[in-house]
VOGU-3710 file (C-alpha; in Angstrom, 3 decimals, decimal comma):
1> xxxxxxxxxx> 16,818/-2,102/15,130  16,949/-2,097/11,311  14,073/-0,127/9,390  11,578/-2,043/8,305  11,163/-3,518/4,491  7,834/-2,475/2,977  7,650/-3,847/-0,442  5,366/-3,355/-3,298  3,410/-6,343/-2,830  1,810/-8,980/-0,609
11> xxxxxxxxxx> 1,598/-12,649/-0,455  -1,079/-14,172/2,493  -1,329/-18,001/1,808  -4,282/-18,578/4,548  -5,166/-21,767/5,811  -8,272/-21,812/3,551  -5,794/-21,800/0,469  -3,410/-24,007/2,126  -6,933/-26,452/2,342  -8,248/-25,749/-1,218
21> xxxxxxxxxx> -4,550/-26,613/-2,598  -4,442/-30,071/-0,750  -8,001/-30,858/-1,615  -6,707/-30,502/-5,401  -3,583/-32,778/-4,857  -5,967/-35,520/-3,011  -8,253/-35,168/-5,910  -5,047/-36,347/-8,040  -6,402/-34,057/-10,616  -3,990/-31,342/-11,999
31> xxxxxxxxxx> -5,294/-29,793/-14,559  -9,012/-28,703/-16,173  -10,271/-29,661/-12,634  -13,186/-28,723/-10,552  -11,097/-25,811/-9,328  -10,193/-24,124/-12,553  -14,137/-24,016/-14,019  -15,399/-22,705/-10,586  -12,759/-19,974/-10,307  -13,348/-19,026/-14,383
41> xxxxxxxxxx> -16,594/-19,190/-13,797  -16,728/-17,086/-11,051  -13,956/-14,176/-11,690  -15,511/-13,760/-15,103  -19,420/-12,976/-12,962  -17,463/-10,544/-10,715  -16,236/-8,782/-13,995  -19,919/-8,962/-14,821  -18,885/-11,374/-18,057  -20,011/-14,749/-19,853
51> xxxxxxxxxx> -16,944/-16,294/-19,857  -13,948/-16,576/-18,019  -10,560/-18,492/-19,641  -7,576/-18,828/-17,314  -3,760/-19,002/-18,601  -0,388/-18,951/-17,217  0,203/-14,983/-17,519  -1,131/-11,125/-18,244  1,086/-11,737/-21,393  -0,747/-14,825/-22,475
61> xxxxxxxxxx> -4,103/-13,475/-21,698  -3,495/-10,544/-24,072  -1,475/-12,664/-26,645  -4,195/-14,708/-27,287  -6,839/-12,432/-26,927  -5,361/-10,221/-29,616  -4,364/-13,549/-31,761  -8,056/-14,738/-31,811  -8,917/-11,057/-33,079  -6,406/-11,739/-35,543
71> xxxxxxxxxx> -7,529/-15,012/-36,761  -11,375/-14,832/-36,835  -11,737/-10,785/-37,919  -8,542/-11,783/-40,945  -6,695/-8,960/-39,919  -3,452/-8,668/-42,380  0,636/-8,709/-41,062  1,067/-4,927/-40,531  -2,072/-3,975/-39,292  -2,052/-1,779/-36,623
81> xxxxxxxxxx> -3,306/-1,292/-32,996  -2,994/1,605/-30,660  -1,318/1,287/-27,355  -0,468/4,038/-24,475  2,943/5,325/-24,129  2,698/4,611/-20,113  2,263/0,770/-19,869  4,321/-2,324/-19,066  6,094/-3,673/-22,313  3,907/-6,875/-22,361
91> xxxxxxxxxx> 1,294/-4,191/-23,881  3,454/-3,508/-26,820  5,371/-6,961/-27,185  2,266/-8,732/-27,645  1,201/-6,345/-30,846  4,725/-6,967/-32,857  4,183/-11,004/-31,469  1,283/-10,876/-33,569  2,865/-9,336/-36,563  0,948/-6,220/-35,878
101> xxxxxxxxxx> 2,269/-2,705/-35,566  2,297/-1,359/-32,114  0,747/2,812/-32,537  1,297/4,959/-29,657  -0,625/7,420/-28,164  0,261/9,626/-25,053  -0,678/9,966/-21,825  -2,999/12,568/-19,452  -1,179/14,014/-17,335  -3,404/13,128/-13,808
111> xxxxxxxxxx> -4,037/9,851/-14,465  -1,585/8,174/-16,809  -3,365/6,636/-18,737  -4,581/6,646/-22,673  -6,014/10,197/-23,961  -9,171/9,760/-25,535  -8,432/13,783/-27,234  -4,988/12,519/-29,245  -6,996/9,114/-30,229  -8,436/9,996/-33,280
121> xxxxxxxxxx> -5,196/11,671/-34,915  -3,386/8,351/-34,652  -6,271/6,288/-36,447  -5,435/5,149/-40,223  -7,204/3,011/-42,286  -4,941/0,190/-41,384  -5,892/0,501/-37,497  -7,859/-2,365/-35,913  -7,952/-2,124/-32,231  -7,231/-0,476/-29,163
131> xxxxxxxxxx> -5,408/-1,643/-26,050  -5,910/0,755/-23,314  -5,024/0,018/-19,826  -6,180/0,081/-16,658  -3,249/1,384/-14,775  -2,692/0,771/-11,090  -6,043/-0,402/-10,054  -7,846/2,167/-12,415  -9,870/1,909/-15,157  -9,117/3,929/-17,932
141> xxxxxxxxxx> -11,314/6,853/-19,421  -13,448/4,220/-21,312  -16,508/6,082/-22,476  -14,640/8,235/-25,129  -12,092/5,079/-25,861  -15,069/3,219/-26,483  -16,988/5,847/-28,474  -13,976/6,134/-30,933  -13,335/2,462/-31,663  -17,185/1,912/-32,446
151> xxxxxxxxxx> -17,304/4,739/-34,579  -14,453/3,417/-36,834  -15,415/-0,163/-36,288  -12,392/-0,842/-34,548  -11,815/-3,827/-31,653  -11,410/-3,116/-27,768  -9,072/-5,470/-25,488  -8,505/-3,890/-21,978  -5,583/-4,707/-20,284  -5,918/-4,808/-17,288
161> xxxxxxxxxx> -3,407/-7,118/-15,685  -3,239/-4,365/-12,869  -6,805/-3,512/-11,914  -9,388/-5,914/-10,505  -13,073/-5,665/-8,640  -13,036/-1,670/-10,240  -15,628/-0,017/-12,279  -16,191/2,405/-14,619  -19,682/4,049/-14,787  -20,955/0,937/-12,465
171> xxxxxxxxxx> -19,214/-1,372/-15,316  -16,776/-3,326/-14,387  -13,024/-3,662/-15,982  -12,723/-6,783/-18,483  -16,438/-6,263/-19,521  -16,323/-2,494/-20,682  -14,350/-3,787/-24,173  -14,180/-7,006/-26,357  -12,111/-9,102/-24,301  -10,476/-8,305/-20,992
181> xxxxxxxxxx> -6,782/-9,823/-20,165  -5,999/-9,999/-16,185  -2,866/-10,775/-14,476  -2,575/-13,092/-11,155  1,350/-12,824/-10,802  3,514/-12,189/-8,115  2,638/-8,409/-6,658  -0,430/-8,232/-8,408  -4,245/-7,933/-6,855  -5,102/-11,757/-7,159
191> xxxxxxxxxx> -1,616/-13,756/-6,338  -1,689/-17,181/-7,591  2,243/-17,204/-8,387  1,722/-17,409/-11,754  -1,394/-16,596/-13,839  -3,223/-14,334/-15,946  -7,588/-14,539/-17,145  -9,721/-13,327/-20,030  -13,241/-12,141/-19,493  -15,429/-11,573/-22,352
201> xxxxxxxxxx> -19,142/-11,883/-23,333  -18,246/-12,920/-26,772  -18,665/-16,824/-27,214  -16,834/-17,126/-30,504  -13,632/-15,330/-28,936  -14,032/-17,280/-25,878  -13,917/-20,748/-28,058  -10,865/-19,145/-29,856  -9,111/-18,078/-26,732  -9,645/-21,431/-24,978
211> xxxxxxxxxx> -8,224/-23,310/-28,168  -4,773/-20,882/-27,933  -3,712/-21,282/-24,594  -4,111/-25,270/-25,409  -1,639/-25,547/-28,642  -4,805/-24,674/-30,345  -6,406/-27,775/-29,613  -10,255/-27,841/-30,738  -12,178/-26,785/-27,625  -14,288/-29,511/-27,336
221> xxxxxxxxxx> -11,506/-31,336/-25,756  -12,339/-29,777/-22,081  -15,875/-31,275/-22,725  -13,820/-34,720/-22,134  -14,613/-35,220/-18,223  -18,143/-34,273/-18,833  -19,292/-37,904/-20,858  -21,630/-39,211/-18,132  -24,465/-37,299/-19,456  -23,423/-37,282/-23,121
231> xxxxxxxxxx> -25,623/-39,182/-25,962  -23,655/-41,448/-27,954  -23,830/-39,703/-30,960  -22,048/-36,600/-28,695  -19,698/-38,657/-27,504  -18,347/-40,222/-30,956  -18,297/-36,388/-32,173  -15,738/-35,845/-28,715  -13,752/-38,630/-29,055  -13,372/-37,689/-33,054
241> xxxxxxxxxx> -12,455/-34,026/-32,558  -10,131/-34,636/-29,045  -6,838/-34,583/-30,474  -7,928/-32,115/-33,644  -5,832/-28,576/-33,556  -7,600/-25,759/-35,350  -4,824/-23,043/-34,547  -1,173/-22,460/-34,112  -1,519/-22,253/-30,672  0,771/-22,489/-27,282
251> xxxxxxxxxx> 1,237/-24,076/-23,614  -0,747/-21,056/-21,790  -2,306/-23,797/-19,515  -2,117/-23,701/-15,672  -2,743/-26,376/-12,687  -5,573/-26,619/-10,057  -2,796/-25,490/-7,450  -2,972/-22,208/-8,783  -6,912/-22,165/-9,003  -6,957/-23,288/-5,585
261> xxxxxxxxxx> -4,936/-20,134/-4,408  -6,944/-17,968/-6,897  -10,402/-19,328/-5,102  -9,235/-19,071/-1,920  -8,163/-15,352/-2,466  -11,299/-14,258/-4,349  -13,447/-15,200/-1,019  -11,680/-12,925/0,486  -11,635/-9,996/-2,093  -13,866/-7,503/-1,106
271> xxxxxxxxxx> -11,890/-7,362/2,634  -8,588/-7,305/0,349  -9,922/-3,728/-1,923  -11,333/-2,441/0,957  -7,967/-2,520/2,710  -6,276/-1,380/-0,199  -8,529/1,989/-0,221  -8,526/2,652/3,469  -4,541/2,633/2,835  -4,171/4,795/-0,149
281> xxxxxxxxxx> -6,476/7,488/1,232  -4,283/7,062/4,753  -1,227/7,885/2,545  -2,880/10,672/0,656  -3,809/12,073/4,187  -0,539/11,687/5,625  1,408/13,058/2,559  -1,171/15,807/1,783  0,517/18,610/2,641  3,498/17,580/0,409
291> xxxxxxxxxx> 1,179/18,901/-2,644  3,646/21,159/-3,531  6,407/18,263/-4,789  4,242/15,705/-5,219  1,409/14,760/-7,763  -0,645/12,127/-5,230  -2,958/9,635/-6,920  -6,868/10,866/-7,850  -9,997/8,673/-8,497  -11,704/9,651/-11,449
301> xxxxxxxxxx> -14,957/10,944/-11,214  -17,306/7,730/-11,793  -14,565/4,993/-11,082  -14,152/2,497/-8,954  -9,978/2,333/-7,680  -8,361/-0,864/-6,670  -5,164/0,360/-5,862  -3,033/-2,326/-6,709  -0,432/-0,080/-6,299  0,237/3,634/-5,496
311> xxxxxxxxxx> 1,273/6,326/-8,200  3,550/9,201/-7,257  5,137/11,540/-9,644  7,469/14,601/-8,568  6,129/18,112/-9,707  9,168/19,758/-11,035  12,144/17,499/-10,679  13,208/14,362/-11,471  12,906/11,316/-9,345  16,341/9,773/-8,737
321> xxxxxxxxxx> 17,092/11,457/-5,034  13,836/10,043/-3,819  13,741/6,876/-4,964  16,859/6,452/-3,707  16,066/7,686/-0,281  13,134/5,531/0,157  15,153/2,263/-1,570  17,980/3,021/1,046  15,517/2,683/4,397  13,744/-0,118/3,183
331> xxxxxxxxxx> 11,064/1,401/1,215  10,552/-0,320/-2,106  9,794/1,408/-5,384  8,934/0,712/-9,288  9,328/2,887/-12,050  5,709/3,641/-13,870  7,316/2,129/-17,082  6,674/4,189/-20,008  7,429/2,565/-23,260  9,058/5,435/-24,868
341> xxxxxxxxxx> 12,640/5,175/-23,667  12,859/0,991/-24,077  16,066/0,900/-25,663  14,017/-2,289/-27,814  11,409/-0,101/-29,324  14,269/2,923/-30,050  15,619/0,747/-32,300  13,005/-1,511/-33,866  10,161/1,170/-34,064  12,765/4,765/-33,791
351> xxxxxxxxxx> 10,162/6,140/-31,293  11,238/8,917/-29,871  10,537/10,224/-26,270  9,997/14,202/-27,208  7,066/12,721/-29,132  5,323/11,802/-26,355  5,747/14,538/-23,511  3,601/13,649/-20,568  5,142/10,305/-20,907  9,002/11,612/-20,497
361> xxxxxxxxxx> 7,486/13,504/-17,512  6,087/10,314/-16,395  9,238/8,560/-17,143  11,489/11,256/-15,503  9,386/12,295/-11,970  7,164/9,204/-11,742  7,810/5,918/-9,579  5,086/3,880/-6,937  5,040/2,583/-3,711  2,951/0,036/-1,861
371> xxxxxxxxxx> -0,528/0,018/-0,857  -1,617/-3,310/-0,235  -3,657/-5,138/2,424  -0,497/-6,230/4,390  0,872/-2,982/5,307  0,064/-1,648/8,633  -0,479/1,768/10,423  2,998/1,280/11,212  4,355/0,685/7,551  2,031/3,816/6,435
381> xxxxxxxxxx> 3,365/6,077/9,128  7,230/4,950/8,037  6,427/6,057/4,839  5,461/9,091/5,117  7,782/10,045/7,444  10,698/9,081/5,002  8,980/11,619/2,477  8,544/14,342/5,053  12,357/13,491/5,898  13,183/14,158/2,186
391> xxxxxxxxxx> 11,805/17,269/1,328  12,538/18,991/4,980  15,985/20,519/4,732  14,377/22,265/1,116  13,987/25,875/1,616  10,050/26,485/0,795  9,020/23,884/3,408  7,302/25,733/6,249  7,741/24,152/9,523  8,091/24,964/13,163
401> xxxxxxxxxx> 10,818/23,793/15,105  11,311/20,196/16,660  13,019/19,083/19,687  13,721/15,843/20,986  13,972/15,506/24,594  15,964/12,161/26,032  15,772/10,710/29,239  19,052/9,120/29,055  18,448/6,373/31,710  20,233/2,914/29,889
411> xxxxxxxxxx> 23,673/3,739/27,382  22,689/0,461/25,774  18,974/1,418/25,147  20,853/4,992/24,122  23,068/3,331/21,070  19,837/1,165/19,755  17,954/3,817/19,952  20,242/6,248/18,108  20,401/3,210/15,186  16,637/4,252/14,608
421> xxxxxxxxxx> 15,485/7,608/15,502  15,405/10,278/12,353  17,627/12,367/13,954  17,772/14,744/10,654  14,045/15,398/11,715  14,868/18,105/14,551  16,285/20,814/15,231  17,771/19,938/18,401  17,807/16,514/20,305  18,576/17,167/24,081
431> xxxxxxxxxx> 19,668/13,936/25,983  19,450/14,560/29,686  21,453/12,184/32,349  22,190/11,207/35,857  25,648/9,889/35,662  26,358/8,560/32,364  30,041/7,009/32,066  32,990/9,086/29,487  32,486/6,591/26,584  28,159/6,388/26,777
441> xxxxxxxxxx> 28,754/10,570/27,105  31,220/10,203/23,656  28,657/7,933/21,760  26,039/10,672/22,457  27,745/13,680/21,238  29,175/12,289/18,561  25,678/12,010/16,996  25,412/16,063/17,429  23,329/15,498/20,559  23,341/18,379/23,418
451> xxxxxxxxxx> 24,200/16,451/26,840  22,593/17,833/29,912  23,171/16,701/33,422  20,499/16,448/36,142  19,483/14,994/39,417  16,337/14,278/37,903  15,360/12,051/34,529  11,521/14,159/34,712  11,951/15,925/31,747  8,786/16,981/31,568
461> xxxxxxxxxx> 9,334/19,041/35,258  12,779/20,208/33,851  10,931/21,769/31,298  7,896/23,265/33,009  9,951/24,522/36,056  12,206/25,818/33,926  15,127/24,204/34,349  15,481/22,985/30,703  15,143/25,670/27,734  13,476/24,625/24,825
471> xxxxxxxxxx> 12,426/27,067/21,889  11,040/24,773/19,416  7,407/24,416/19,120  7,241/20,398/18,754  8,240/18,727/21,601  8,923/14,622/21,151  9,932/13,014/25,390  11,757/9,736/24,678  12,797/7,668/27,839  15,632/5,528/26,301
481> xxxxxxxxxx> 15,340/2,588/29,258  14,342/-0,288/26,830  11,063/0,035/27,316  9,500/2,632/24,170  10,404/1,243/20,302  12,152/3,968/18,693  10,910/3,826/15,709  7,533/5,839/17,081  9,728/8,886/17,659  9,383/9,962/13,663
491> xxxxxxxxxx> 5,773/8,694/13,877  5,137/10,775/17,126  6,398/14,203/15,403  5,078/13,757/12,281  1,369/13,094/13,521  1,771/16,450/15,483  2,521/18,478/12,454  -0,357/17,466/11,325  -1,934/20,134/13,691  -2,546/18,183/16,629
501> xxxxxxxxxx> -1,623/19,902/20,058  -1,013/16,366/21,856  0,289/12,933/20,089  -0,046/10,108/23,244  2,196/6,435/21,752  -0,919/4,245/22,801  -0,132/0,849/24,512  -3,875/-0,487/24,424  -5,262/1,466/21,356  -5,819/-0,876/18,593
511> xxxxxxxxxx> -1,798/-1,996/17,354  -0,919/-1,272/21,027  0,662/-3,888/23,581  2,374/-4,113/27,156  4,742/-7,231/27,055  7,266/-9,009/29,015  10,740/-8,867/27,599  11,572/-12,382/28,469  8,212/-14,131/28,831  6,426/-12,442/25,897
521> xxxxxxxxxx> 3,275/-12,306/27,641  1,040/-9,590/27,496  0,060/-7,455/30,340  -3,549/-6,617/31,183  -2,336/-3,523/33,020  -5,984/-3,333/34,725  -4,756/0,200/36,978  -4,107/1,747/33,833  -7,261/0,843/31,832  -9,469/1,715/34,900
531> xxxxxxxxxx> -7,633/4,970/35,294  -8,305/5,971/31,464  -12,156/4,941/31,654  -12,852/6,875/34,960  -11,190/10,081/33,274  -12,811/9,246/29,790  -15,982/8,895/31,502  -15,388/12,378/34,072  -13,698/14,601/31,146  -15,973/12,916/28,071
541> xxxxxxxxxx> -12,655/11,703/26,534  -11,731/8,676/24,332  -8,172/8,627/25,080  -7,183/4,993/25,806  -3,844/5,470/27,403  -3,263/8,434/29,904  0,098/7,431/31,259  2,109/6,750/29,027  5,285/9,301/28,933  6,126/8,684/24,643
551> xxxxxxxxxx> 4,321/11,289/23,430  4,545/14,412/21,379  3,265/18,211/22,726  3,171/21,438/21,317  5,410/24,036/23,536  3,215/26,760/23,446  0,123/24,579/24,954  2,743/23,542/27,815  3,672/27,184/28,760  0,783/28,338/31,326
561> xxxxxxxxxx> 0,705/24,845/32,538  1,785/24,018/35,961  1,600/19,617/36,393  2,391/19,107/40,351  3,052/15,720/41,398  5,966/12,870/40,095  6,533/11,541/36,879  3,541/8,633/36,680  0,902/11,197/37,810  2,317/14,292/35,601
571> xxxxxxxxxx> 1,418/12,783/32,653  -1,900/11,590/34,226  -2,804/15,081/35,206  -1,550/16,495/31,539  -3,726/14,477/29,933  -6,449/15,379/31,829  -5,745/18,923/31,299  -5,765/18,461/27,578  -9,167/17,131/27,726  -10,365/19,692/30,234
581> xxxxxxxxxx> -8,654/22,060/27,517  -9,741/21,390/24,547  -6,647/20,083/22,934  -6,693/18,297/19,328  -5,302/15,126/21,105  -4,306/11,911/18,598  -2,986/8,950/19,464  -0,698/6,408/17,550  -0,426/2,408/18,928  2,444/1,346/20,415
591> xxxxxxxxxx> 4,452/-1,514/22,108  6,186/-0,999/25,566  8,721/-4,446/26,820  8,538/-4,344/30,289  11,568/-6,175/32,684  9,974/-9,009/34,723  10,966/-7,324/38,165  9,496/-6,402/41,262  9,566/-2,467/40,700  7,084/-2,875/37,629
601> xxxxxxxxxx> 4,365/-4,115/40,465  5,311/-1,938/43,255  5,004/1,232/40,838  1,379/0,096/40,070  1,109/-0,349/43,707  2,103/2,958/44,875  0,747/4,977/42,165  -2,938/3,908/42,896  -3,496/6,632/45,526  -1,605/9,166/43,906
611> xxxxxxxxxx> -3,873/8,836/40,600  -6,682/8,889/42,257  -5,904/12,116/43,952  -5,106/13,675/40,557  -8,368/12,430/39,163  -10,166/13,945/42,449  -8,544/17,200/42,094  -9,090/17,463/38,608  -12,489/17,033/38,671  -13,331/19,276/41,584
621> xxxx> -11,593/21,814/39,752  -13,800/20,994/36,552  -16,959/21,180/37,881  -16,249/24,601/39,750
//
């Protein structure tokens, strides 16, 4: 099994866009349809705004929101306007576009983005307006930004081609300045393959913008499809003024294809930030105790966070290794994109990178990853186990043992396996056997696994009789028979070192499934489910799979533990126990193939009686 390929953004074309796009195409109506005025209309009253213009890009959307500033205020060449030092080059490209001088300021060093205390020093009397941007899905520090630029009359676009459905103060992005550019390309928030908005509350920049992205065509041309309800007088003044341009302007315009997506996607945009939330703060969880390298991504206090995508940047040492790493097993990454080390802007502007110091650090230690709707418990749990793989062989990392315990039942479930399993995670991997043949025994050593013969694959009774010796503290029991996916093993260990005692791999937690190899049909496995809800109900547990043998267990909770019985009903009875116990028990979902054979039903045949006799026992025992 290859590791999986998370990448740094989603695309979900659902049947209602798939719908919305054909409806467009049968309405044989490209472009300044239906579509595109209901989706203005309504991204620019979710950004709590007038108006709502839609072009073909983030660039666009800032190009002409910073050209109709330049046009109707009669700005001169050379003017300036200050931009961050940490933003994508579209930022700065669209000042010197303009004719305009591109002023940097740098950095805070928590959030990344513009600092409101080294404004003011970089304001002459040839500045006009401020670009700061709303980085990763959130808004900048606005109040003071804003502050400043009234109090030397000075303009306010936000770009904020990554942050959507955020606020600041209860404000949201695209309304908080003059104009507001977004971006609907690939990766972003909102995908519509190609796109970008303004919002604004101003109608005389909204006219302007409107006439730029059209070759600067007189606005009143979009008015054309609205002459049923015109007097004649307005319609003589239409037809007279439809083919009049009024600016040097450009072909910024998009279809009702991409509107359709756009609409389709903004129904579903408060599900869409939710799950991008409920993810970051699952990462920040799961890579918490990595504070030491890692500066993790913080809301700041009063915003809203969109998390288009998520911000990591190494304390104290660069980010190459890392990056790497995570590129190498599928994990991708970005740089954060600081402007200060563009060989372009070296040498047309000579801006130097020592000027600007939390940006080098930026530039040096700082990368992201993915937090999108699409990525699953699964994807999450990858991820930070690739991290935790990382930084594990460095010195200061405390951490107890691990030791991975193989039931070596199948060599050909052995070498997949072995393809998957972060061995470099523990300390010792133990594969215990029956009979394995000279070249499966080879394969398995050469990996730097311990071979142990037995008469008996239970390696949960080998340990507790003490027949296999195990010093490490985090236990992992693998059964390498085809049935268990590999790929929970890293999952398994990693979830107990979060200080759980117990980690169970789930097959009917949410994520979890029993299937037929060859059939792909899912089992109901009613034994099982019964089994867990008559010890749930007994024990005043919520554990929804009490059989299952992939699991994770702290040594020292094992050692006054004595689990009679075979393997089926061991881990029955040891989940019970945990219960009974008091145990910090977690569980992660998982999915267990399952050969279409006759011994699959016989087990659940003879193991009826035996479970119930555990669950009797157990219970006597309990209430004494």
């Amino acid at each position: 099994m290859k590791p999986p390929v998370i990448g740094v953004g989603t695309l979900n074309i659902s049947p209602r866009a798939k719908a919305l796009v054909m409806e467009a195409l049968n309405n044989n109506r490209l472009s300044y349809g239906p579509m595109m005025q209901r989706l203005e209309s309504e991204f620019a009253s979710l950004h709590h705004c007038r108006f709502g213009i839609m072009s073909n890009s983030g660039t666009s959307a800032l190009q002409i929101a910073l050209q109709a500033m330049k046009e109707l205020h009669g700005w001169a060449d050379g003017d300036e306007v200050i931009v961050p030092a940490v933003t994508f080059v579209a930022t700065a490209n669209i000042v010197l576009h303009n004719q305009l001088m591109p002023v940097l300021v740098d950095v805070d060093p928590h959030y990344y983005e513009l600092d409101p205390s080294q404004l003011e020093a970089k304001i002459t009397p040839r500045t006009r307006a401020i670009i700061p941007v709303h980085l990763f899905g959130q808004p900048a520090d606005m109040g003071p930004i804003c502050a400043i630029a009234s109090r030397y009359n000075l303009k306010v676009i936000e770009d904020s081609a990554e942050t959507m459905f955020a606020s600041y103060q209860n404000r949201r992005v695209g309304s908080l300045g003059d104009i507001g550019c977004f971006s609907t390309y690939v990766a972003h928030i909102l995908v519509t393959g190609v796109g970008g908005f303004n919002t604004t509350n101003d109608p005389e920049y909204a006219v302007r913008m409107r006439s730029l992205m059209n070759h600067g065509r007189d606005s009143i041309y979009i008015s054309i499809d609205d002459d049923k309800d015109k007097s004649d007088e307005e319609l003589k003044m239409i037809v007279a003024r439809r083919f009049s341009f009024v600016s040097v302007g450009h072909s910024f315009r998009v279809t009702e294809m991409e509107a359709a997506l756009g609409l389709a996607q903004l129904e579903e945009s408060e599900a869409m930030i939710a799950a991008r939330r409920a993810n970051a703060r699952l990462l920040i969880q799961k890579l918490a105790h990595l504070d030491g390298y890692l500066q993790l991504p913080k809301t700041r206090p009063g915003n809203e966070h969109s998390f288009m995508m998520f911000p990591i940047v190494l304390r104290d040492e660069p980010k190459t290794e890392l990056v790497n790493f995570l590129e190498q097993n599928g994990v991708e990454t970005r740089d954060m994109l600081p402007l200060t080390n563009q060989p372009v802007y070296h040498h047309l502007l000579n801006w130097c990178e020592d000027q600007y110091p939390v940006a080098k650090w930026v530039n040096q230690n700082g990368f992201y990853i993915a937090s999108h709707q699409g990525l699953t418990e699964f994807d999450l749990d990858y991820m930070a186990e690739l991290f935790e793989r990382f930084f594990r062989q460095r010195p200061s990392a405390p951490r107890a043992g691990a030791c991975l315990v193989i039931a070596a039942v199948r060599p050909a479930s052995i070498e997949q396996a072995l393809e998957v399993i972060p061995l470099d995670l523990f300390d010792r991997v133990v594969a215990v056997h029956h009979d394995l043949n000279n070249e499966a025994k080879a394969f398995i050593e050469k990996h730097g696994i311990e071979l142990i013969q037995s008469n008996t694959l239970d390696t949960l009774d080998l340990l507790l009789t003490g027949r296999l010796e195990i010093t490490q503290e985090n236990l992992i029991f693998f059964t390498a028979d085809g049935r268990h996916n590999p790929s929970d093993v890293g999952r398994l260990l990693l979830n107990l070192e979060r200080g759980n005692d117990m980690v169970v791999a789930s097959r009917f937690t949410v994520g979890g499934e029993r299937r037929n190899l060859q059939q792909m049909s899912r089992y109901r496995s009613v034994g099982n489910r019964v089994f867990s809800l008559l010890a749930n109900l007994l024990f005043y547990g919520n554990l929804t799979d009490y059989f299952s043998d992939l699991r994770a267990i702290k040594r020292s909770k094992l050692a006054s533990l004595t689990l009679p019985g075979y393997t089926l009903t061991r881990y029955y009875r040891l989940s019970i126990r945990a219960l009974k116990d008091g145990w910090r028990v977690a569980e992660i979902p998982t999915v267990e193939f399952l050969k279409p054979d006759f011994s699959t039903y016989l087990q659940v045949a003879t193991s009826i009686f035996p479970a119930l006799g555990v669950l009797m026992s157990e219970w006597f025992n309990f209430k004494k």
